[in-house]
Backbone as CSV, one residue per row, in Angstrom:
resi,resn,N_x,N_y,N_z,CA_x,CA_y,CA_z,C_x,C_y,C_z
1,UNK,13.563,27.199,-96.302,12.579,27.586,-95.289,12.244,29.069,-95.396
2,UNK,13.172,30.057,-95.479,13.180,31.333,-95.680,12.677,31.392,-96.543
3,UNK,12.627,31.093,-98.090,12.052,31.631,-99.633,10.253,30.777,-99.106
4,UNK,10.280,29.456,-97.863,8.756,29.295,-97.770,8.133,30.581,-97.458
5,UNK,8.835,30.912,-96.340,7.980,31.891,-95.397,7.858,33.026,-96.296
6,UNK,8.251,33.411,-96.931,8.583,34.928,-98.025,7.189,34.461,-98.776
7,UNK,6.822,33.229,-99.022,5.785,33.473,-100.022,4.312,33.166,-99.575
8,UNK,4.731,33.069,-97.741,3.150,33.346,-97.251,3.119,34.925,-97.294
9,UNK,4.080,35.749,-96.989,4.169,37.210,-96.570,3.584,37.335,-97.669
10,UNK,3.805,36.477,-99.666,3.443,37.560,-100.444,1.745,37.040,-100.566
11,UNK,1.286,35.603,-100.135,0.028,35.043,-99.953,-0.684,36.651,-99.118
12,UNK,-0.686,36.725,-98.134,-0.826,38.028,-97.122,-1.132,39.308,-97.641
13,UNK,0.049,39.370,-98.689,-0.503,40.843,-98.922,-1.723,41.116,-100.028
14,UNK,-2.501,39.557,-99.967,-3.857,39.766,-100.854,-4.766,40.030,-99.479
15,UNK,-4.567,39.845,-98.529,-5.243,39.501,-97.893,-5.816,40.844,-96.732
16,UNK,-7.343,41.055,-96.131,-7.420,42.364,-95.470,-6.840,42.749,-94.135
17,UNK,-6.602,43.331,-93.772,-5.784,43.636,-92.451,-6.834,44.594,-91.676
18,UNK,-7.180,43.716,-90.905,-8.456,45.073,-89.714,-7.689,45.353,-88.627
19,UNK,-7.712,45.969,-88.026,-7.178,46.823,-86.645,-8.240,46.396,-86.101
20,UNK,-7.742,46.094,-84.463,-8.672,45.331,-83.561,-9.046,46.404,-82.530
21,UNK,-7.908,47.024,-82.309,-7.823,48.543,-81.234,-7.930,49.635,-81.283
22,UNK,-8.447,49.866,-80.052,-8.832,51.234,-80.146,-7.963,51.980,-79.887
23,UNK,-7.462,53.105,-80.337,-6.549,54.371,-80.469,-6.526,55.176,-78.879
24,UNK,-5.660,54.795,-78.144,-6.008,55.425,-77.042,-5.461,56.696,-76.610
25,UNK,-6.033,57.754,-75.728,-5.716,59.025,-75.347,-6.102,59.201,-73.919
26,UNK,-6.004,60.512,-73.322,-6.618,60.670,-71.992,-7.857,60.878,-72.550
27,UNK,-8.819,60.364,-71.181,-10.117,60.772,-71.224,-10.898,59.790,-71.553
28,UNK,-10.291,58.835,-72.061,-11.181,57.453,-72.476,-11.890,56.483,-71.807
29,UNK,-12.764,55.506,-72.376,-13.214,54.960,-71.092,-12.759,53.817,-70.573
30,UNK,-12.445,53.823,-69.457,-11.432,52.681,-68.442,-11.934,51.997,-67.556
31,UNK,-11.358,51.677,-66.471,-12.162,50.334,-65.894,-12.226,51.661,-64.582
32,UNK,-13.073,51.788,-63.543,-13.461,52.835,-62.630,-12.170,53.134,-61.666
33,UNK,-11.922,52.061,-61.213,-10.991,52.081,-60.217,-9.329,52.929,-60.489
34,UNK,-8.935,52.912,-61.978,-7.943,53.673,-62.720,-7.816,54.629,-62.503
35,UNK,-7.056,55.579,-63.013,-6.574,56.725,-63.112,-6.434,57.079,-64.923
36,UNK,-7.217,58.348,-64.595,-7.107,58.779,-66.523,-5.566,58.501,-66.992
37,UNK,-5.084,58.649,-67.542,-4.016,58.827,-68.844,-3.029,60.195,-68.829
38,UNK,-2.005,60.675,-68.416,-1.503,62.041,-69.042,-0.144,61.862,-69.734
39,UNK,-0.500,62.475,-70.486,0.478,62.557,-71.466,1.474,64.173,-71.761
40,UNK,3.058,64.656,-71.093,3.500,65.199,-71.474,4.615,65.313,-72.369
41,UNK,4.233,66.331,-73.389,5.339,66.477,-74.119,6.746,66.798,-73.397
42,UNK,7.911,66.415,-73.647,8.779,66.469,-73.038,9.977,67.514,-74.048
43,UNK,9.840,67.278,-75.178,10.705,68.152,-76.117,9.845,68.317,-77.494
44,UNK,10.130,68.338,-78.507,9.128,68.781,-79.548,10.016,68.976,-80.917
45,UNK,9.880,68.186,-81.805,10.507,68.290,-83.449,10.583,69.616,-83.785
46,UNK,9.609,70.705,-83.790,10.040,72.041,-84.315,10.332,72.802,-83.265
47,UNK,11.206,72.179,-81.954,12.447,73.502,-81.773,13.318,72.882,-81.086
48,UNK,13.003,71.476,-80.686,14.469,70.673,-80.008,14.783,69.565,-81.684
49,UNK,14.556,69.265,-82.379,14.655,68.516,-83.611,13.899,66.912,-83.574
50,UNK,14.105,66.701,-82.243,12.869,65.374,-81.977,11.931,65.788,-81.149
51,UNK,11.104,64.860,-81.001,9.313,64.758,-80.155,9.878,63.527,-79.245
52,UNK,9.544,63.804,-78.139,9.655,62.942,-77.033,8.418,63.714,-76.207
53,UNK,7.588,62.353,-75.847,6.138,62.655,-74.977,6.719,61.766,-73.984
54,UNK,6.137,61.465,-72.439,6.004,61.663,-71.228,4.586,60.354,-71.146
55,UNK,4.447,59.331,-71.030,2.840,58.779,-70.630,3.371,58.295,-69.220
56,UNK,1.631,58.535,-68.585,1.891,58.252,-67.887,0.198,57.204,-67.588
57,UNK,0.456,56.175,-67.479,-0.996,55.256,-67.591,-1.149,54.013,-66.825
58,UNK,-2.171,53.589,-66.235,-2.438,52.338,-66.125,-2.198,51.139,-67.063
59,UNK,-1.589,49.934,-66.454,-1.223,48.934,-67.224,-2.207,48.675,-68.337
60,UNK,-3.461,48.135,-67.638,-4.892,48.030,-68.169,-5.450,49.517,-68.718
61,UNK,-5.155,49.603,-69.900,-5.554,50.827,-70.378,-5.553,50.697,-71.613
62,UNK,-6.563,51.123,-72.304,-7.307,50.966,-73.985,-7.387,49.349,-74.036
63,UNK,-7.420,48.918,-75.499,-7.354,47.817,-75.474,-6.114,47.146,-74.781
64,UNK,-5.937,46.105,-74.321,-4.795,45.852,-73.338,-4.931,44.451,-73.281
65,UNK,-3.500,43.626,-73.356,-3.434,42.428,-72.705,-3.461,41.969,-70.663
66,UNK,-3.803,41.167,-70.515,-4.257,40.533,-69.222,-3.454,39.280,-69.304
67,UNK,-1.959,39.451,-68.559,-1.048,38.021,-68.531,-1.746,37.727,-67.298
68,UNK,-1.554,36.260,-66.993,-2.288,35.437,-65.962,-1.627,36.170,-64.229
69,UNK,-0.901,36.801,-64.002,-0.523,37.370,-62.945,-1.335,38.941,-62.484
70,UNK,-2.093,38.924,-63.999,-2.981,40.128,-63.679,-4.013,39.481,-62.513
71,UNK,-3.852,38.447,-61.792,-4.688,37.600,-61.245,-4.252,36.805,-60.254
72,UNK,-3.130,36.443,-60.315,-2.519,35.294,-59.748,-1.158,35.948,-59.675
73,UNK,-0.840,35.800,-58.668,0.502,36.392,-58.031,1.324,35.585,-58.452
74,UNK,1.064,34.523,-58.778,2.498,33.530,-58.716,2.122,32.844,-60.060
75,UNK,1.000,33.413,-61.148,1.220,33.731,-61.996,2.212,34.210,-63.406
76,UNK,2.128,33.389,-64.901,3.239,34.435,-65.538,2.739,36.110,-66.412
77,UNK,3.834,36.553,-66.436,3.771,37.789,-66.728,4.115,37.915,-67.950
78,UNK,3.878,39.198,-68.503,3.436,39.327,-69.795,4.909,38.881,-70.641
79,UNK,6.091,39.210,-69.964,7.564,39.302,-70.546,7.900,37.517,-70.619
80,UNK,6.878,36.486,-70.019,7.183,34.901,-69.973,6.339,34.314,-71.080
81,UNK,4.863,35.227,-71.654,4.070,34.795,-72.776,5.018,34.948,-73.664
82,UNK,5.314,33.313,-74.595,5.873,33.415,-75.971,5.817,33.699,-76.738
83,UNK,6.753,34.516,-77.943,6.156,35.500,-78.578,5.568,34.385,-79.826
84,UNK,5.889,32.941,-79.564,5.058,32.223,-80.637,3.326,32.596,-80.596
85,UNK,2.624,32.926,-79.680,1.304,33.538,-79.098,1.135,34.378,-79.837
86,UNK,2.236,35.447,-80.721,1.710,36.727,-81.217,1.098,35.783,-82.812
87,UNK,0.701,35.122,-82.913,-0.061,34.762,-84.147,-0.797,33.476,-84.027
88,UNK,-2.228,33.654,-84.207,-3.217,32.656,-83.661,-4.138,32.994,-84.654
89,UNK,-4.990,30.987,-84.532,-5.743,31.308,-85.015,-7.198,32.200,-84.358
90,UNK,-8.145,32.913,-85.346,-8.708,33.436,-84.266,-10.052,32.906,-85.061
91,UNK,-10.925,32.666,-83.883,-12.491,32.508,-83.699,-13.192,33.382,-83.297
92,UNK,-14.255,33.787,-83.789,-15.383,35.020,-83.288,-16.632,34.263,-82.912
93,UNK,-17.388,34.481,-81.824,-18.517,33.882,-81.243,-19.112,35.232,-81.197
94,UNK,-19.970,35.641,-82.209,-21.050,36.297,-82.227,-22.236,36.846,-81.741
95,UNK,-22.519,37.313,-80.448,-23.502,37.566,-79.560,-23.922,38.926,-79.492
96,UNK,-23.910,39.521,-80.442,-23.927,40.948,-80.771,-25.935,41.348,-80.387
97,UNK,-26.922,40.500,-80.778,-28.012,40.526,-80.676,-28.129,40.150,-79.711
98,UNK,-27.777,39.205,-79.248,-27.862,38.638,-77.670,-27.745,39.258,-76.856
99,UNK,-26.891,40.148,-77.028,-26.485,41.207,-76.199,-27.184,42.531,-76.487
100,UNK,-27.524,42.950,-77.127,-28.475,43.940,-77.572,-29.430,43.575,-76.719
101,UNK,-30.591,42.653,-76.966,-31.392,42.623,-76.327,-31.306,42.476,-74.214
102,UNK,-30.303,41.654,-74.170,-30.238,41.673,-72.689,-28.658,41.691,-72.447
103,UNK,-28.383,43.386,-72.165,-26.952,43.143,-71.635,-26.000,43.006,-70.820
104,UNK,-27.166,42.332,-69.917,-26.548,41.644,-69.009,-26.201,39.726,-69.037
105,UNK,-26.241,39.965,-70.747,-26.140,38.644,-70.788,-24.636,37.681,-70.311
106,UNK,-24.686,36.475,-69.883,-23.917,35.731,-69.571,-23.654,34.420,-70.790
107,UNK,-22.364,34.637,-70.868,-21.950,33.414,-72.117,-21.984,31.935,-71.426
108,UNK,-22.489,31.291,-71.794,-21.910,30.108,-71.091,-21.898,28.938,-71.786
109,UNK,-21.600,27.686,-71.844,-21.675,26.623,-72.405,-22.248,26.362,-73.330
110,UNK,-23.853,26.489,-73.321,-24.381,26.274,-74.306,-24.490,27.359,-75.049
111,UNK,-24.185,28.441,-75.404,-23.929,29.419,-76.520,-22.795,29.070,-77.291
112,UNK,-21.432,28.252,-77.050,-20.445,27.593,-77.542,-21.293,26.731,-78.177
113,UNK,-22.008,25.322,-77.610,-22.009,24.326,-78.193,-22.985,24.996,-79.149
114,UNK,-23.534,25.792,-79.394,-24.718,25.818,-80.594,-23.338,26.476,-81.541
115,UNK,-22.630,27.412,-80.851,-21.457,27.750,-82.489,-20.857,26.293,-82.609
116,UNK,-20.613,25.755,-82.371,-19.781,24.651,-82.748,-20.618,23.473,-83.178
117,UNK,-21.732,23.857,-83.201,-23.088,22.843,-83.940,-23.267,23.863,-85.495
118,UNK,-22.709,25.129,-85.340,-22.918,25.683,-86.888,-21.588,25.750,-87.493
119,UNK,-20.247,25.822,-86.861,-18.541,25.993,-87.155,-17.896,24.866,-87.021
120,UNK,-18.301,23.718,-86.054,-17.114,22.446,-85.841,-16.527,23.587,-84.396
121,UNK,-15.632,22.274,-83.642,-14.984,22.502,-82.720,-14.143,23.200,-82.917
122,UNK,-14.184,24.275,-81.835,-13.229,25.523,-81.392,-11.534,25.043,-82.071
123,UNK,-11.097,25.389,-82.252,-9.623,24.226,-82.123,-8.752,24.667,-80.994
124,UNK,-7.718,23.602,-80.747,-6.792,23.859,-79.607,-5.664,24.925,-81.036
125,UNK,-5.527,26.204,-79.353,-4.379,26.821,-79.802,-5.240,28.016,-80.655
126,UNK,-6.122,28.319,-80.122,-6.935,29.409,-81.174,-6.909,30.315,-79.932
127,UNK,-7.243,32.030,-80.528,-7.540,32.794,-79.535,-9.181,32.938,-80.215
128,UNK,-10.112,32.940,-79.106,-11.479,33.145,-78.861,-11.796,34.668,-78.359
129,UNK,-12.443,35.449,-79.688,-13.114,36.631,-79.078,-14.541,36.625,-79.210
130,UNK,-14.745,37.314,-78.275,-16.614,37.325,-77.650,-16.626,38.671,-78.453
131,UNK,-17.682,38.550,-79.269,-18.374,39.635,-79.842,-19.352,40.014,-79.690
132,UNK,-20.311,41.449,-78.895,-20.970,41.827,-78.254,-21.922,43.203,-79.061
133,UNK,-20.926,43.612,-79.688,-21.247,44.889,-80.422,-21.519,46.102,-78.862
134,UNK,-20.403,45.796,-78.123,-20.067,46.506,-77.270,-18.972,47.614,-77.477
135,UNK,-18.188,47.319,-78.810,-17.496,48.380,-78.832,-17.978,49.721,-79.348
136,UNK,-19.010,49.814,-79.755,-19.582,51.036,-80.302,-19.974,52.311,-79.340
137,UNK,-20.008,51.622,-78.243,-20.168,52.600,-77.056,-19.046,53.192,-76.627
138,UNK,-18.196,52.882,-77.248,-16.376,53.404,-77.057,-16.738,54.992,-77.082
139,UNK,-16.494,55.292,-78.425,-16.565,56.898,-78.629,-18.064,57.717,-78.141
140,UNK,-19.267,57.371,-77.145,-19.537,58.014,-76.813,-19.139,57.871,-74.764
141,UNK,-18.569,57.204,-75.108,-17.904,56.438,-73.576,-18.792,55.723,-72.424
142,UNK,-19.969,55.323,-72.865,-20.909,54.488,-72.062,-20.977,53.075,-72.324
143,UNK,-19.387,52.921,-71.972,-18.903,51.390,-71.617,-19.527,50.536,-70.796
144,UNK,-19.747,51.242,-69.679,-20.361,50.358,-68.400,-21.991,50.651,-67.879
145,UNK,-22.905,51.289,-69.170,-23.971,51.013,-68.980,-24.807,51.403,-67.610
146,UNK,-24.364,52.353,-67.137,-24.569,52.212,-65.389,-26.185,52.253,-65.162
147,UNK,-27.232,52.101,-64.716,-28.265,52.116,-64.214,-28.557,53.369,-63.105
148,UNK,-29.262,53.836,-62.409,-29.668,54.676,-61.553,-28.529,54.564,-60.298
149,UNK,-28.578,53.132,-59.899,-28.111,53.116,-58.621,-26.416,52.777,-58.675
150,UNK,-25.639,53.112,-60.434,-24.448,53.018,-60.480,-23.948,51.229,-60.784
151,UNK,-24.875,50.780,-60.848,-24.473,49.336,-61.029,-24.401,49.024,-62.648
152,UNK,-23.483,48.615,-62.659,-23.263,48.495,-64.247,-24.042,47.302,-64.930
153,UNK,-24.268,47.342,-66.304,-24.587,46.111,-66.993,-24.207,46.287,-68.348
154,UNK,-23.130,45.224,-68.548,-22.336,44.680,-69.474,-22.339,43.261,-69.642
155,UNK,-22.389,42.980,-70.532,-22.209,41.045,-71.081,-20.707,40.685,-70.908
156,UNK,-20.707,39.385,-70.697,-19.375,39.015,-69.853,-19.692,37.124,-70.148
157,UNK,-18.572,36.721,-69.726,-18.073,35.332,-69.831,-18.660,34.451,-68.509
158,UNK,-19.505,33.206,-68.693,-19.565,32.296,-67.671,-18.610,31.375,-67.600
159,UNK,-18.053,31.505,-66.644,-17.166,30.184,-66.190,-16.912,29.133,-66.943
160,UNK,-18.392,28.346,-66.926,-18.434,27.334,-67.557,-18.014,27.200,-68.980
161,UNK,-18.433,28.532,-69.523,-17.801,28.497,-70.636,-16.382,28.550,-71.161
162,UNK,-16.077,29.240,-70.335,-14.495,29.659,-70.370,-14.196,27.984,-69.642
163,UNK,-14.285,27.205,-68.563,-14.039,25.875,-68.524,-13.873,25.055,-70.372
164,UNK,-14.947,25.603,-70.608,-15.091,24.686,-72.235,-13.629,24.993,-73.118
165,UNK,-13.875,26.257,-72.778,-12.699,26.194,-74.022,-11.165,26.102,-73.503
166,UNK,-11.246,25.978,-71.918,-9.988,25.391,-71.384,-9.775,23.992,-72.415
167,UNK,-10.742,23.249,-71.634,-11.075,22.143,-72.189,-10.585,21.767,-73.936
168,UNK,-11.094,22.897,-74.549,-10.504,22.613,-75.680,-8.932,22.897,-76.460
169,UNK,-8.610,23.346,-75.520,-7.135,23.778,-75.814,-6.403,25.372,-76.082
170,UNK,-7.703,26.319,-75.508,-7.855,27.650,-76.131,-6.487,28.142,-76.190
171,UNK,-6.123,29.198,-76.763,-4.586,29.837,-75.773,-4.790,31.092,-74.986
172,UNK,-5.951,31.830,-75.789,-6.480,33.293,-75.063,-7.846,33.535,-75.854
173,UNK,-8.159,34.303,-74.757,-9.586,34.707,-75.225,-9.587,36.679,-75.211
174,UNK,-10.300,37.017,-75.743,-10.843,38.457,-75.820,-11.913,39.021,-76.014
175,UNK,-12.448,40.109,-75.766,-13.853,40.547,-76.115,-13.947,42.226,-75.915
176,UNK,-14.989,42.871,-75.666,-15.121,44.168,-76.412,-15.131,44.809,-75.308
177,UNK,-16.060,44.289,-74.059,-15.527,45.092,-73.125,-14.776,45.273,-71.992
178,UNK,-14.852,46.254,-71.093,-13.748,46.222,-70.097,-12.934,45.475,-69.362
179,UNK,-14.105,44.086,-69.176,-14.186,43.234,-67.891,-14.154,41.704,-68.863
180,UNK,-14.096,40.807,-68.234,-14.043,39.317,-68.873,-15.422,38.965,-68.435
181,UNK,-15.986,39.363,-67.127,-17.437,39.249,-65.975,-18.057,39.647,-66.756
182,UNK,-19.479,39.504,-66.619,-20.487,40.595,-66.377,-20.312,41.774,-65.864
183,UNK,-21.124,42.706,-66.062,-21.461,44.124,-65.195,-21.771,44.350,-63.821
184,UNK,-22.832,43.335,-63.787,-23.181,43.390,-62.317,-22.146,42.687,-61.554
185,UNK,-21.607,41.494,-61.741,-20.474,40.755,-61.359,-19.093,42.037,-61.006
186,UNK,-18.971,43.094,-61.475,-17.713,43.496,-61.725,-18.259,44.682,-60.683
187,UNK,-19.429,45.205,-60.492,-19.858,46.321,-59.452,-19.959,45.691,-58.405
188,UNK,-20.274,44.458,-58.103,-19.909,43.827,-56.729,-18.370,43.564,-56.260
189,UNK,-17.839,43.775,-57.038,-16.142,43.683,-57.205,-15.938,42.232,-56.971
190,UNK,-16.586,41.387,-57.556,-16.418,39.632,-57.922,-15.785,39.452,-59.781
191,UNK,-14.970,38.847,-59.630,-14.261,38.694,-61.071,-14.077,37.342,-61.121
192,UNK,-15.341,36.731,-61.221,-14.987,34.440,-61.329,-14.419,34.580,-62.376
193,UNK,-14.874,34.838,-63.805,-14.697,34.394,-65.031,-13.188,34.913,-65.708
194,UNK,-13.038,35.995,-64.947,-11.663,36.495,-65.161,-10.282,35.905,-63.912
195,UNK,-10.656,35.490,-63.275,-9.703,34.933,-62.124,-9.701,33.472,-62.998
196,UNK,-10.882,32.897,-63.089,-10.994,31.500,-63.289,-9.746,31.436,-64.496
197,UNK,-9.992,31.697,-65.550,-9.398,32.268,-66.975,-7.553,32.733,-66.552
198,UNK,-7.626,33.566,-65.914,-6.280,33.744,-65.630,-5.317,32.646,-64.880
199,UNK,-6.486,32.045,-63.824,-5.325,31.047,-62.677,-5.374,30.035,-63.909
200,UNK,-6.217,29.329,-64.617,-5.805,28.272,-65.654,-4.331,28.528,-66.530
201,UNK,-3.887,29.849,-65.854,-2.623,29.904,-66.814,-2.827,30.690,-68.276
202,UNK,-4.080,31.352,-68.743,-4.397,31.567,-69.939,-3.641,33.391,-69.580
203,UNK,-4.075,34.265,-70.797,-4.295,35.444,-70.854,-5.222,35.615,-71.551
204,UNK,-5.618,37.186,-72.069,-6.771,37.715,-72.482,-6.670,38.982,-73.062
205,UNK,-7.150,39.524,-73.668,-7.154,40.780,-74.614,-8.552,41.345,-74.395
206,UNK,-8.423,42.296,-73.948,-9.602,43.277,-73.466,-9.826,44.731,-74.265
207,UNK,-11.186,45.005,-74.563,-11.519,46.543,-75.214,-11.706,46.263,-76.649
208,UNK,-11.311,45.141,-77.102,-11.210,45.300,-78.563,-12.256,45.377,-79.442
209,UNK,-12.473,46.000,-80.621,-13.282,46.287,-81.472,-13.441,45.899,-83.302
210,UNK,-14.232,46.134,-84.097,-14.183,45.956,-85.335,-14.522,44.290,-85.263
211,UNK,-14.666,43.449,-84.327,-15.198,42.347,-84.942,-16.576,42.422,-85.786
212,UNK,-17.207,42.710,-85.879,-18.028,42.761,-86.797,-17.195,42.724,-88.462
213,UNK,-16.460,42.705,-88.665,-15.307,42.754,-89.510,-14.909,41.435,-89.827
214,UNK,-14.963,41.210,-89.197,-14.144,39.294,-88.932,-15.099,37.946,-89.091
215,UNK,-14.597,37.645,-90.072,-15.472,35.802,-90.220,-15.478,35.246,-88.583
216,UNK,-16.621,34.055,-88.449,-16.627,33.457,-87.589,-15.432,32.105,-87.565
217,UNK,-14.886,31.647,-88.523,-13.900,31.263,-88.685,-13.017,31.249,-89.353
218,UNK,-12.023,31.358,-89.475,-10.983,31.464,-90.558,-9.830,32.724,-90.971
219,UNK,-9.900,33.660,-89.773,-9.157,34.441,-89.703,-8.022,34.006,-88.771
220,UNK,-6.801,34.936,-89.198,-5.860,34.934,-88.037,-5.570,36.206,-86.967
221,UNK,-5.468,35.923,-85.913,-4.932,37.154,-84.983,-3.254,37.258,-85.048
222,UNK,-3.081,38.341,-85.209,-1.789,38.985,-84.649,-1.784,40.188,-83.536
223,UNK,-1.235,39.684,-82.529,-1.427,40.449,-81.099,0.288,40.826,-80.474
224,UNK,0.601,41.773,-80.100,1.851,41.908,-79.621,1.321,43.079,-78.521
225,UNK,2.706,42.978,-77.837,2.743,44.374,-76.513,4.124,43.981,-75.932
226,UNK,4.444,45.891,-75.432,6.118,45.476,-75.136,5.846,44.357,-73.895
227,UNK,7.331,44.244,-73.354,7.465,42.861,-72.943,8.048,43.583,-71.124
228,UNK,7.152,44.567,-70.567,7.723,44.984,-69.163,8.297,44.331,-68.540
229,UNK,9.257,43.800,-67.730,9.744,42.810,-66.412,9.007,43.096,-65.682
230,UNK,8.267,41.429,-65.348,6.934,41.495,-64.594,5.795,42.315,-64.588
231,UNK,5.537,42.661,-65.448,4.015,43.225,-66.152,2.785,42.076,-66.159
232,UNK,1.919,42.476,-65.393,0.677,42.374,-65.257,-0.416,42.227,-66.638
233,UNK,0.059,44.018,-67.431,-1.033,44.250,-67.665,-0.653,45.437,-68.729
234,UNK,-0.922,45.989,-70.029,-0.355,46.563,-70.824,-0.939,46.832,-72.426
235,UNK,-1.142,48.038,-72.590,-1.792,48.442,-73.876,-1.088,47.591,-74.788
236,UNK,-2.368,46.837,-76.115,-1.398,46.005,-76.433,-2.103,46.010,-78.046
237,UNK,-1.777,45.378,-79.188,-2.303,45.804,-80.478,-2.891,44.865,-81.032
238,UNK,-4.053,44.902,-81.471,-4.958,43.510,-81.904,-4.934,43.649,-83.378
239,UNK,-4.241,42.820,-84.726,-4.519,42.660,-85.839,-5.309,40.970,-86.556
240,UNK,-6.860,41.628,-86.822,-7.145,40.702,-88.015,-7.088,40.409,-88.872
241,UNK,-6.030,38.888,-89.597,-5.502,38.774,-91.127,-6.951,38.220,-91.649
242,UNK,-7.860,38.533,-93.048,-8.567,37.917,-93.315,-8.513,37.493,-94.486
243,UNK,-8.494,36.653,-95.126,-8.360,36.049,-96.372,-9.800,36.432,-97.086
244,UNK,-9.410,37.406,-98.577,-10.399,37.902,-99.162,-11.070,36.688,-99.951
């Protein structure tokens, strides 16, 4: 069994490795209600002999996992997700134009069934990321799009859709920006698509980037984050395996 597994690792190392996350620091852009990021050094390699820094951050901060208690109180937490989860298959649903043109667009049902009229069915046990070409607004930090009167507009998940891929067996879903909602949905402080998604028991991976990188099928995710007692919510690391 051991000499199997040794010779996917050496299958693998033909294979490309994308980084899903974004590199986080203070100052970045977060969900409103947060608190920035600080970070102190606490000792320092050239005059105590080690570096020890000080963070101090919101759970939900940079790219970040969302265990179902980020939602649901009686909910599990990130330290009860199995670490069999840290490797999935992953699916990309492509809405990058869709979203360009109106970004306040809403995913819903039938934007699935037309990918799965060009890919075949989602499969059970896949993680599903929404691709928006929302992460590009990262580094100038106009995540949330705000309008005059402060109301945001961002593309986000319909229910129904996220129902679908209950339905199909999903294990987690992710996407580029802050929220699982819409924009306007998330300035009214209404979160269906992200409550809905969480009480089903799922989690979610939020902020992530470089899909544009990633086949629409046939890659794998590798996702990990430490394992807090009773954690909510926690910077967490998104890798795409892609077979060249």
């Amino acid at each position: 069994m051991s000499a199997d597994l040794w010779e996917v690792v050496s299958r693998l190392s033909h294979a490309r490795f994308t980084d899903l996350t974004h590199h986080f620091r203070p100052g970045q852009p977060k969900f409103a209600a947060d608190p920035d990021a600080r970070v102190t050094r606490l000792a320092d390699a050239a005059t105590d002999g080690f570096t020890v820094d000080h963070y101090c951050l919101a759970g939900p901060w940079g790219t970040h996992v969302d265990a179902p208690s980020h939602a649901d109180p009686h909910g599990r937490t990130l330290d009860d997700i199995p670490v069999r989860d840290s490797l999935l298959p992953l699916v990309v649903i492509d809405l990058a134009t869709d979203a360009s043109a109106d970004p306040d667009l809403v995913v819903t049902r039938g934007h699935l069934a037309a990918w799965e009229e060009r890919h075949g069915a989602i499969p059970a046990g896949s993680f599903v990321a929404l691709r928006t070409g929302w992460s590009a607004r990262w580094a100038g930090g106009d995540m949330h799009n705000l309008d005059a009167g402060g109301i945001q507009h961002t593309p986000g998940w319909g229910v129904d859709a996220l129902a679908l891929l209950h339905a199909r067996g999903v294990t987690a879903i992710g996407h580029e920006t802050l929220d699982a909602d819409p924009g306007a949905r998330v300035s009214a402080g209404e979160f269906p698509a992200q409550r809905w998604w969480l009480d089903h028991d799922h989690w979610q991976i939020e902020a992530l980037t470089n899909l544009d990188r990633v086949p629409a099928t046939g890659a794998l995710l590798i996702a990990a984050w430490p394992a807090p007692v009773a954690g909510a919510a926690f910077p967490a690391r998104a890798i795409a395996v892609v077979e060249r």
